[in-house]
Every structure is written in C-alpha cells, then in structure tokens.
KEKE-3310 file (N, C-alpha, C; in steps of 0.2 Angstrom, whole numbers, plus 5000, padded with zeros to 4 digits):
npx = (4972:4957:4946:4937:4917:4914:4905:4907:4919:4917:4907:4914:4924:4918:4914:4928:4931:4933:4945:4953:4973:4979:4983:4995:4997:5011:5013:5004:5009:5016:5006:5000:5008:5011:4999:4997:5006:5001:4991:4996:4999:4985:4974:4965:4952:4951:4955:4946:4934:4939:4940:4926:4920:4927:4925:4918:4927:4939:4942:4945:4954:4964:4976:4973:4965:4968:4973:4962:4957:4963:4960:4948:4947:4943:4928:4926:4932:4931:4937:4951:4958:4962:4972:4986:4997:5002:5017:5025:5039:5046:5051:5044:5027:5013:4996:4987:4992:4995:4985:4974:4962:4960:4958:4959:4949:4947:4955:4955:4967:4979:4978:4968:4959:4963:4958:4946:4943:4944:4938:4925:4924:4926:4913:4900:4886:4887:4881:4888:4898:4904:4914:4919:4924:4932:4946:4948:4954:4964:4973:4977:4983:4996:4998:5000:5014:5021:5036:5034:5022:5019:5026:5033:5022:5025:5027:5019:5023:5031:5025:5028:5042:5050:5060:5073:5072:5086:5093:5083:5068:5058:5051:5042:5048:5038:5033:5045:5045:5033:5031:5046:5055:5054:5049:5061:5069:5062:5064:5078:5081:5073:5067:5058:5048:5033:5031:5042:5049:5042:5043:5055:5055:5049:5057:5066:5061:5058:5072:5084:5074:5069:5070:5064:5051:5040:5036:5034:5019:5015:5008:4995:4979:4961:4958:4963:4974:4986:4991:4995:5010:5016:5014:5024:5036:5035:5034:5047:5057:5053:5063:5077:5073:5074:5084:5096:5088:5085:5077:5074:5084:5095:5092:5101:5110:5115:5106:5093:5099:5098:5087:5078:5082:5073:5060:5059:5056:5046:5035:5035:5034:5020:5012:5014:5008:4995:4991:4991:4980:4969:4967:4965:4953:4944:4946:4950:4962:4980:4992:5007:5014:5020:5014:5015:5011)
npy = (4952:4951:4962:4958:4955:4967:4964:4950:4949:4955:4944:4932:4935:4938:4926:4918:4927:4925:4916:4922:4928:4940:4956:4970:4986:4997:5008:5020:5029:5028:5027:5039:5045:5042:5046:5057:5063:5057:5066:5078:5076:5075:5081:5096:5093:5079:5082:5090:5081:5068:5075:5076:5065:5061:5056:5069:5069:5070:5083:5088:5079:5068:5061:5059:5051:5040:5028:5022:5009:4999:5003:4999:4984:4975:4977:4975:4962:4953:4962:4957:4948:4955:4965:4961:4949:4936:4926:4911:4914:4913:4924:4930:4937:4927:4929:4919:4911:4916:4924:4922:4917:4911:4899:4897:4904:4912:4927:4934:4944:4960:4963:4961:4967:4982:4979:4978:4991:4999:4997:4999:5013:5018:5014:5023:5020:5010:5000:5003:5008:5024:5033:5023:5014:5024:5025:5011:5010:5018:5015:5001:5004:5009:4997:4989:4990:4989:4976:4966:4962:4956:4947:4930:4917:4908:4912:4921:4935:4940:4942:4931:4931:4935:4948:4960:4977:4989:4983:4986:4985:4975:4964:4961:4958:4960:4972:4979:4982:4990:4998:5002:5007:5019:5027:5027:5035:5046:5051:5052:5059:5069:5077:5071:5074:5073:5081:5085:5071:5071:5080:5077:5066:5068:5078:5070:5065:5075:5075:5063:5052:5056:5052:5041:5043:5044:5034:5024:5025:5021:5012:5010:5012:5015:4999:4993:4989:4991:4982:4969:4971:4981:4971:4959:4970:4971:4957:4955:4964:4956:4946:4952:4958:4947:4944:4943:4941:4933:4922:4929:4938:4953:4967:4982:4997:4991:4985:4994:5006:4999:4995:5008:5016:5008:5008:5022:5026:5015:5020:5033:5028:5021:5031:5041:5032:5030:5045:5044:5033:5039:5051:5045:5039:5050:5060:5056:5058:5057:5064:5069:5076:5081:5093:5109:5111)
npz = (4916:4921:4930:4944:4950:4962:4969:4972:4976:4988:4994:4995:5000:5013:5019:5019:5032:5047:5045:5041:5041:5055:5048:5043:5032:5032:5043:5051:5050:5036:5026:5029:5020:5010:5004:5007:4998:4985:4985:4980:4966:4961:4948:4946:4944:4949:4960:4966:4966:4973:4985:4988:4990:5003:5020:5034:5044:5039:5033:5022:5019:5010:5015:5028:5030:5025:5031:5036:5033:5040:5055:5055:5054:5062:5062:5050:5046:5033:5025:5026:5021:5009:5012:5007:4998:5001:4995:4988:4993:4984:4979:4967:4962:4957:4950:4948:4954:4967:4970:4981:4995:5010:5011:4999:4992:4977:4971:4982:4988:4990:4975:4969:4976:4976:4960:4959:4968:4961:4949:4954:4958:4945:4939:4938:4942:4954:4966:4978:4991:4989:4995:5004:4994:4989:5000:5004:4990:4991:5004:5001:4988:4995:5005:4993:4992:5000:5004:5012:5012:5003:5003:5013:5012:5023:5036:5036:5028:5038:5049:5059:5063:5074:5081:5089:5091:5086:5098:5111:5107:5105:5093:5078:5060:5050:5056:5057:5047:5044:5051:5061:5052:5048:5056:5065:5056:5055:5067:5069:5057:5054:5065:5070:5064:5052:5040:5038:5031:5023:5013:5010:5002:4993:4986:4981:4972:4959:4959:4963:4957:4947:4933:4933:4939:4928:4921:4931:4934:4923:4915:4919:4914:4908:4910:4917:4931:4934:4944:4946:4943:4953:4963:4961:4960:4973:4978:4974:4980:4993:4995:4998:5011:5020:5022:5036:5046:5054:5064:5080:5080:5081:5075:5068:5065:5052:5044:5045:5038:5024:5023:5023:5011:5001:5008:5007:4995:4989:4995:4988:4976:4976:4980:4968:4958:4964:4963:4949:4944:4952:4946:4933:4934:4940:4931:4919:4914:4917:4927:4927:4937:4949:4961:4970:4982)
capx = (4967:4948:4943:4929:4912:4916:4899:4909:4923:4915:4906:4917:4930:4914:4915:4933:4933:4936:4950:4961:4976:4977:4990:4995:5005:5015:5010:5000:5016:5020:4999:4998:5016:5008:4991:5000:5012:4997:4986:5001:4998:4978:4972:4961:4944:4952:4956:4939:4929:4941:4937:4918:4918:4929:4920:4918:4931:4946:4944:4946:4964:4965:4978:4971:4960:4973:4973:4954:4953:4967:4954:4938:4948:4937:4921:4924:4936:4930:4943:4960:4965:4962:4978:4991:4997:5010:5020:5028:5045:5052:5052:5040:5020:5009:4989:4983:4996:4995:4980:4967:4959:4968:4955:4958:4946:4949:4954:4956:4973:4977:4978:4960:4959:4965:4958:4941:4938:4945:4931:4917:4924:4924:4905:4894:4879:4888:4879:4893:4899:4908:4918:4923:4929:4940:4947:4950:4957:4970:4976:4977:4990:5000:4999:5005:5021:5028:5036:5033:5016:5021:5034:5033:5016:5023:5030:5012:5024:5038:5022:5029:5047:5052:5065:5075:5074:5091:5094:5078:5061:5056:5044:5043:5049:5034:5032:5048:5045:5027:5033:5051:5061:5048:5050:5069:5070:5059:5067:5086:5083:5068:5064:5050:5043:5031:5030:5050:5051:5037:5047:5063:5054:5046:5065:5070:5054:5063:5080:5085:5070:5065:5068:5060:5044:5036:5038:5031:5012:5015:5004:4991:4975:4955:4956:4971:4978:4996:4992:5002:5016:5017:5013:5028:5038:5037:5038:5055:5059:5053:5068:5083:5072:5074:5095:5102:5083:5080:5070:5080:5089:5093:5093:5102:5110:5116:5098:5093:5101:5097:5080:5076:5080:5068:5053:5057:5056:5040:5031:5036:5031:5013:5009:5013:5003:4989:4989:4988:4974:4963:4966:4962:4943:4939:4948:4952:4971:4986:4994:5013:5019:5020:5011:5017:5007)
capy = (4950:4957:4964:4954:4958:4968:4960:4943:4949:4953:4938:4928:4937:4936:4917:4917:4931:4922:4913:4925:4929:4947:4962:4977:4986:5002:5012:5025:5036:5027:5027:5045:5049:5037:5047:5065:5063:5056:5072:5081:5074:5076:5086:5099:5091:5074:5083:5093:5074:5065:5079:5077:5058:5060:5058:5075:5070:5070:5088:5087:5077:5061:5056:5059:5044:5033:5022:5021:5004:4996:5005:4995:4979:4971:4977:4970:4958:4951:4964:4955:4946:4961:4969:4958:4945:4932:4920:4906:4912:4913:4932:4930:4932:4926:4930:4912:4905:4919:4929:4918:4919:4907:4893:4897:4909:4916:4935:4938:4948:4964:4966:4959:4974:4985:4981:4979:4997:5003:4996:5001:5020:5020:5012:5030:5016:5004:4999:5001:5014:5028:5035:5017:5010:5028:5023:5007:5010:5023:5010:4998:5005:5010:4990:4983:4993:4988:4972:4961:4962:4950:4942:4922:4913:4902:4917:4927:4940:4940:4943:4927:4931:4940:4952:4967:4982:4991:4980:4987:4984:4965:4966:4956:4959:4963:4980:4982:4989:4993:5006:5006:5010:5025:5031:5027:5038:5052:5053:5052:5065:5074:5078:5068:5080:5070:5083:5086:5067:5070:5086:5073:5060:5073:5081:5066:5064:5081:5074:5057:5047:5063:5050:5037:5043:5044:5024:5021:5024:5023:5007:5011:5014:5012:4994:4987:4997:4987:4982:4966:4975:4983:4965:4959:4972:4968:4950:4954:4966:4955:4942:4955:4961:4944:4942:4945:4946:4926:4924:4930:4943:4961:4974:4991:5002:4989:4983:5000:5009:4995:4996:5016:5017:5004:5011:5030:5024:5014:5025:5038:5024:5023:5040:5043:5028:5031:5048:5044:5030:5044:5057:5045:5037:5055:5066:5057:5059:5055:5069:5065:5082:5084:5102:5111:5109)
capz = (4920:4921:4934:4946:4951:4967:4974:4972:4981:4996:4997:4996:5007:5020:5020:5022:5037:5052:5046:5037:5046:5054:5043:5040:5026:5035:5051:5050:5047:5030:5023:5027:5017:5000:5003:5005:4988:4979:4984:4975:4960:4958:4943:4951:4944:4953:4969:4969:4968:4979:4992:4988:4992:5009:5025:5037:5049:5037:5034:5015:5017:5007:5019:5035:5030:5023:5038:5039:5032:5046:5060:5054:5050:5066:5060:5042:5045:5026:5021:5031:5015:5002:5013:5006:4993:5002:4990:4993:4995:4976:4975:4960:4961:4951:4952:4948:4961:4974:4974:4985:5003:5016:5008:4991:4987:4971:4970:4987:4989:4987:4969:4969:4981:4971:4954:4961:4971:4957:4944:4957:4957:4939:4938:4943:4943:4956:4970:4984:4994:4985:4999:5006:4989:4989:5006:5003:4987:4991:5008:4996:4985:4999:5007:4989:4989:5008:5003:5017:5011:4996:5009:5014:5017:5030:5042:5037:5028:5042:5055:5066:5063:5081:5081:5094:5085:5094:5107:5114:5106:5104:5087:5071:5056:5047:5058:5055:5040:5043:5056:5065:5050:5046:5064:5065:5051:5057:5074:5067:5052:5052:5073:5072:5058:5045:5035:5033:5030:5014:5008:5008:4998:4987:4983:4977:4964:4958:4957:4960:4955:4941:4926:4934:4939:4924:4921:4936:4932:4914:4909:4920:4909:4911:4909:4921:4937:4934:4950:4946:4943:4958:4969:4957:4964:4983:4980:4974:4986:5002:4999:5003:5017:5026:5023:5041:5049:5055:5072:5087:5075:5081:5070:5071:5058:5045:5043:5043:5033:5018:5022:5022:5006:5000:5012:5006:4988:4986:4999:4984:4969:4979:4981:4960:4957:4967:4960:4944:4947:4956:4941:4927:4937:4939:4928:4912:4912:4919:4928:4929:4937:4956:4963:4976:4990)
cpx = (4962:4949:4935:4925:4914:4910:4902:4915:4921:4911:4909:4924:4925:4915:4921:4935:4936:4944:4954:4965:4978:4986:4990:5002:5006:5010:5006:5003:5015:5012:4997:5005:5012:5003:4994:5003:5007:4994:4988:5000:4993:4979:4968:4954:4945:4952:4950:4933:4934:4938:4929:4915:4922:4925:4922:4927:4937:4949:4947:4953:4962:4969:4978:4964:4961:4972:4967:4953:4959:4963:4948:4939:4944:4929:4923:4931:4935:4934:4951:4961:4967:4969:4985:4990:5004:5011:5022:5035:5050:5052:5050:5032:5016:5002:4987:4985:4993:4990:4974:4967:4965:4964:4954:4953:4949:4949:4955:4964:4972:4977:4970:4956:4958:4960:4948:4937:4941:4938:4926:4917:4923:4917:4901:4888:4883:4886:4883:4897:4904:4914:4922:4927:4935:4944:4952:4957:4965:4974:4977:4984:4996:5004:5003:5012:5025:5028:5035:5025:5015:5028:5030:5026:5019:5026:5024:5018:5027:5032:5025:5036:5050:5059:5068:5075:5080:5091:5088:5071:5061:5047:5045:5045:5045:5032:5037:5048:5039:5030:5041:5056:5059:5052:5058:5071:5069:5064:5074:5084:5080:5066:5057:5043:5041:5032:5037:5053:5046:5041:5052:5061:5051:5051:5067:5064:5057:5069:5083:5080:5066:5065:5067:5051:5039:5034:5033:5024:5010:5008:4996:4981:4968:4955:4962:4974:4985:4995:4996:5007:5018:5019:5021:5033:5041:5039:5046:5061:5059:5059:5074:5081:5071:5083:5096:5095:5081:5078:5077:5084:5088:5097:5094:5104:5113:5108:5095:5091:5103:5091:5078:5077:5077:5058:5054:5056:5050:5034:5029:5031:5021:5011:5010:5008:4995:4987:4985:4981:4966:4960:4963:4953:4940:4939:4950:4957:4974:4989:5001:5018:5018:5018:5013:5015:5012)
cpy = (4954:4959:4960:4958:4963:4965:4953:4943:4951:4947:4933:4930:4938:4931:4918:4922:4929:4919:4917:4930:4939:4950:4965:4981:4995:5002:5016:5031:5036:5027:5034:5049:5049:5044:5055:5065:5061:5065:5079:5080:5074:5083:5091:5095:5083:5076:5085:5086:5070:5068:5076:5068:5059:5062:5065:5077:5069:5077:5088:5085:5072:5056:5056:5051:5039:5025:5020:5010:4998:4997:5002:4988:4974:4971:4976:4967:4952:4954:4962:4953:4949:4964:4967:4951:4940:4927:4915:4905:4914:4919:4933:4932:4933:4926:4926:4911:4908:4922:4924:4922:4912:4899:4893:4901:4915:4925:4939:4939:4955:4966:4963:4965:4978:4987:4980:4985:5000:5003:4999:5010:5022:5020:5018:5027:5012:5005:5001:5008:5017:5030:5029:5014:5016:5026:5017:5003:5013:5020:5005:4997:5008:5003:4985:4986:4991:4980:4968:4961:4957:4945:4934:4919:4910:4907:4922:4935:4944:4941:4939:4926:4937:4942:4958:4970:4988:4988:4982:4986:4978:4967:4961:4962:4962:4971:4982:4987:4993:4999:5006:5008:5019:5029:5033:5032:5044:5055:5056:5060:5070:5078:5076:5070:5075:5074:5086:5080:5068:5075:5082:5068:5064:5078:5078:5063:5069:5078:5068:5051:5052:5056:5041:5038:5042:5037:5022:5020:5024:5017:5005:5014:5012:5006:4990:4993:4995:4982:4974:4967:4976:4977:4963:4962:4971:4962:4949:4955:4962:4949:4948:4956:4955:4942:4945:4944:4936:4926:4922:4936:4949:4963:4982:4991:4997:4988:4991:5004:5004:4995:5004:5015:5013:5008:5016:5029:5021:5016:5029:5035:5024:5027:5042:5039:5029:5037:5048:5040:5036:5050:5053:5041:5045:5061:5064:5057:5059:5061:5068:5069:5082:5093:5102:5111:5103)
cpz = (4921:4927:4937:4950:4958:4973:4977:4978:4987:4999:4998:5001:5015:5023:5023:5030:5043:5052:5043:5043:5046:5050:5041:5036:5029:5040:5048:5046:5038:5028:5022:5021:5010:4999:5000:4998:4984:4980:4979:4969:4955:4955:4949:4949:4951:4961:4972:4970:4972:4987:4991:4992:5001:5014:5030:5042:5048:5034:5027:5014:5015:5012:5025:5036:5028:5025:5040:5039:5037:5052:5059:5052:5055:5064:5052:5040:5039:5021:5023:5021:5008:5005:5011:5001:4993:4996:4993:4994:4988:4974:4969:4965:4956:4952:4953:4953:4968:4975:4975:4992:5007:5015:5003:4987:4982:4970:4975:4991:4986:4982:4968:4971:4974:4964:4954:4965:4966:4950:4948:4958:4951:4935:4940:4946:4948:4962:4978:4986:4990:4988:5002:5000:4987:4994:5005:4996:4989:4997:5004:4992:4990:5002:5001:4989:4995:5007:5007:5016:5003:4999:5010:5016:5023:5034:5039:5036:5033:5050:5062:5065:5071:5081:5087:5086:5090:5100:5112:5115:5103:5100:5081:5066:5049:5049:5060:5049:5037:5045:5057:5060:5048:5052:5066:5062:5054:5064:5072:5063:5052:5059:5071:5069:5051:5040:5033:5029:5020:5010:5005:5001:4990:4983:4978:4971:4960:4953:4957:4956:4948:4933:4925:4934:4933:4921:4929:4936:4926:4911:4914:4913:4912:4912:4916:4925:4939:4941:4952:4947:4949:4964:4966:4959:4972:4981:4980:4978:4993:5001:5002:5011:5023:5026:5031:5048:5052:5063:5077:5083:5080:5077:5072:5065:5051:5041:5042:5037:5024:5017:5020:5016:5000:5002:5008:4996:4986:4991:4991:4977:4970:4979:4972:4959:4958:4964:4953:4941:4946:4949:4936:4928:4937:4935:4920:4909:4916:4919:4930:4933:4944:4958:4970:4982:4994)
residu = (UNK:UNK:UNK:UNK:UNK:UNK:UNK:UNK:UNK:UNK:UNK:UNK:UNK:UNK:UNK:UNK:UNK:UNK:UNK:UNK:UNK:UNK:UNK:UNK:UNK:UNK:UNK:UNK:UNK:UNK:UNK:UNK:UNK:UNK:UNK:UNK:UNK:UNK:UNK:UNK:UNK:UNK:UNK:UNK:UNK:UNK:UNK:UNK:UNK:UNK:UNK:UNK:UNK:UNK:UNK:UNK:UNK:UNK:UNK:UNK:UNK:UNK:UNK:UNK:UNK:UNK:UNK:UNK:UNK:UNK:UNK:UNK:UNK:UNK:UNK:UNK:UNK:UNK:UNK:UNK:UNK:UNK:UNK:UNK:UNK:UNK:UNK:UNK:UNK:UNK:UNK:UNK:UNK:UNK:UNK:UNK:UNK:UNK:UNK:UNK:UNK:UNK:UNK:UNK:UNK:UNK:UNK:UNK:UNK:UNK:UNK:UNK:UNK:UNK:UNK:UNK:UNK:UNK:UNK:UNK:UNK:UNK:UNK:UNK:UNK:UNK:UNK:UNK:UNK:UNK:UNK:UNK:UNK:UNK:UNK:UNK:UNK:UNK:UNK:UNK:UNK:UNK:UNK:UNK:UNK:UNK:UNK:UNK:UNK:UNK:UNK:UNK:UNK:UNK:UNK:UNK:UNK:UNK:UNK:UNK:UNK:UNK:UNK:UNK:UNK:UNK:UNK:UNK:UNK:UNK:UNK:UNK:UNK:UNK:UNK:UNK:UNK:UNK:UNK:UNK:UNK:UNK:UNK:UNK:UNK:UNK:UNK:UNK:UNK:UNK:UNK:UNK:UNK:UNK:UNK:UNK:UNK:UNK:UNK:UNK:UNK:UNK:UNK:UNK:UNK:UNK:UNK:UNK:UNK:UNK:UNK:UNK:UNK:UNK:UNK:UNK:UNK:UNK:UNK:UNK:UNK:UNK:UNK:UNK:UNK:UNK:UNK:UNK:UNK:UNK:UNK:UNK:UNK:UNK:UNK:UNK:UNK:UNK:UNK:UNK:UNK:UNK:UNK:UNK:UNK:UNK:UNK:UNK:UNK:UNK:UNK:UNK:UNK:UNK:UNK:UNK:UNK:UNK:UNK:UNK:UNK:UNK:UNK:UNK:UNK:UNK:UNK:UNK:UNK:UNK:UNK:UNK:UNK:UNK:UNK:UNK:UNK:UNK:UNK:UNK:UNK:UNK:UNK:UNK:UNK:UNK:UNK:UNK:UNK:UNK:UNK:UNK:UNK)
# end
C-alpha cells in the first residue's frame, strides 16, 4: 500500500472530526516505556536530529513527549481516528476493510497515521510541521501495538465494555489495557518505579525475546513502515483479550497475569520498531542493537 498525501489526510480527518469516537492506546506510563526503548536503539546521527526536532519542554527526551498527541486530541480533534484501527471482530485486519473514518473516509486509521507522518518526515521539502509529524509518529507506533486498539467496532475497542478492576475500580476494558495492567504491574513489581519496569522489559530484549528482535523491524524499509503488520498483530491479539472480560466482569489475577505479558511484550515490539523507523528517516540504517542508556 502507498503511502497518501499527508495534506489529504488531514483533510479529510478534518471533516470527519466531530464525529470520530474519542480513544487512547496506553496511559501515559505505557507511551513513555515505547518512547524510552526506542531512544535505546537510535544511531547517534538519529538521536542527534530527533532531539533537534523536539520541542523545549521535553528536555531532549523523546519519551517525555510520547503522550503529547493524546494531550491536544481537543484541539485537533481531526486526529481521533489516526489513533486506532477497530475491526469487525474476526481478529484479522484488512486496510481496505478497516482503515476509514467513522463515515468511511479512506485512510483514516492508524496505519494511515503511521505511514503518512512517516512519508512527511522523510520529505525535507514537506510543507508540515516537523516536530508534530515526530510526535505523532512516535504515539502512533506505541497506539498500534495496545490491541484493543484493533479490538471490536461495535464496543469502540472495549471503550463501552464496563468492568471492576479488583473488586474495586469500575473502568472499561479498553483502559484496562491502556493503563491498569501497566500500573498493577508497577505497583506489584517494580514499587511504582517506571524505570525498573523499562530495565525489566529491556532484560528480556537481551534474553527472552534476543532471537526475536531482530524479526520484529525486519521488513521495514524507505518505502513501507509494516505498519500493516503491526495492526495485524493486535487484531489478533484483541480477541483473547475479551475471553473472561463481558460487561459487568471483574478482573483480578487470572486476567492479569494473561494480560502482562502481552502489554510488556508489544510495549517492547513498539519501542524496536519505532526505533528503527526513526533511525532509517534520519540516519539511513537500521540499528538493531539496544544501547545502554
């Protein structure tokens, strides 16, 4: 699939604005994890022009900005349906079938997202903000990897599926997996420490997932950002994540501990990806090695 105008897709996710329903893929927790693990992975030329495009007040972090484009989704409420890419339920998706707006405009999901702030980074002549089409990109790739973000149209990606989480917190399904398994997890394992949860996640790139990674951004190239692939992925992943979960459900450690290591795994897949993405728009190559930072 091409890649489309980026001018067309804003226009047309303009039109659609008001009506696309609202969503978000992780918390804030799980966008800054992606964002961290990719900054790992940047060549130095890649990290020196990433910094160069980030605005003042992220303090040269990529992932202190992660979340920017969930923070402004009021004021460019043209980007709601670039955040996701629901199906109809068959754990497949298909671009033609699935990527539109909520009246059918063509392209507007996130792999549209995706393969379009990618095209306008690569363009040095494109008309369109530099820093925002990083942003957007790099939330982007973190949104397609949280499978409820390729979960069910008719439950808006488990948004109107109400759940207890613990016998205690009354939330949906879809910020189950944005946030409380994230937080569940931190709290239990790590004391509340993001950066012991990203050393965990970045052990197991090392060790359990070592002869995978490399597979994982493999077929990325200037011309195509897989970003199929990845939608593909979730859709598959979002049916187990409704087995046990129907409305009125509470969830405690079976759900859980099925789910964790789901999240800590395409958090990890997102953060290689997006690295590598970042390193071949600015650097020309594909860096497959995680760096100590």
């Amino acid at each position: 699939m091409g890649f489309l105008p980026l001018l067309q897709v804003v226009l047309l996710a303009a039109a659609a604005a008001a009506r696309a329903p609202a969503a978000r893929a992780w918390g804030e927790e799980g966008h800054f994890m992606t964002c961290k693990i990719a900054e790992g992975f940047l060549t130095s030329e890649a990290s020196a022009a990433v910094k160069g495009l980030l605005p003042e007040w992220a303090n040269g972090e990529l992932a202190a900005a992660c979340s920017w484009p969930d923070a402004v989704r009021r004021q460019m409420p043209w980007s709601s349906s670039l955040h996701f890419a629901d199906t109809p339920g068959d754990c497949k998706f298909s671009y033609a079938r699935d990527c539109h707006g909520t009246k059918g405009e063509k392209d507007m999901c996130v792999v549209g997202g995706i393969n379009n702030y990618t095209a306008a980074l690569q363009d040095s002549s494109s008309p369109y903000n530099r820093t925002e089409s990083l942003l957007f990109l790099s939330h982007f790739l973190g949104d397609i990897h949280q499978p409820m973000h390729c979960g069910r149209t008719a439950d808006l990606g488990g948004n109107t599926i109400v759940v207890t989480w613990y016998n205690t917190t009354k939330t949906n399904l879809h910020k189950v997996w944005d946030e409380k398994v994230i937080e569940t997890a931190m709290n239990r394992f790590y004391k509340d420490d993001r950066s012991a949860m990203i050393q965990a996640i970045k052990l197991n790139l090392t060790n359990e997932w070592s002869k995978e990674e490399n597979q994982w951004a493999a077929c990325y190239t200037r011309t195509t950002t897989c970003a199929d692939k990845y939608a593909e992925e979730s859709a598959e992943l979002s049916c187990p994540a409704y087995v046990g979960a129907e409305q009125g459900s509470n969830l405690e450690d079976e759900y859980f501990f099925s789910a964790l290591p789901v999240v800590q795994k395409r958090i990890a897949q997102g953060g290689v990806r997006l690295g590598a993405i970042l390193n071949q728009i600015f650097s020309g190559k594909n860096n497959s090695s995680i760096q100590s930072s």
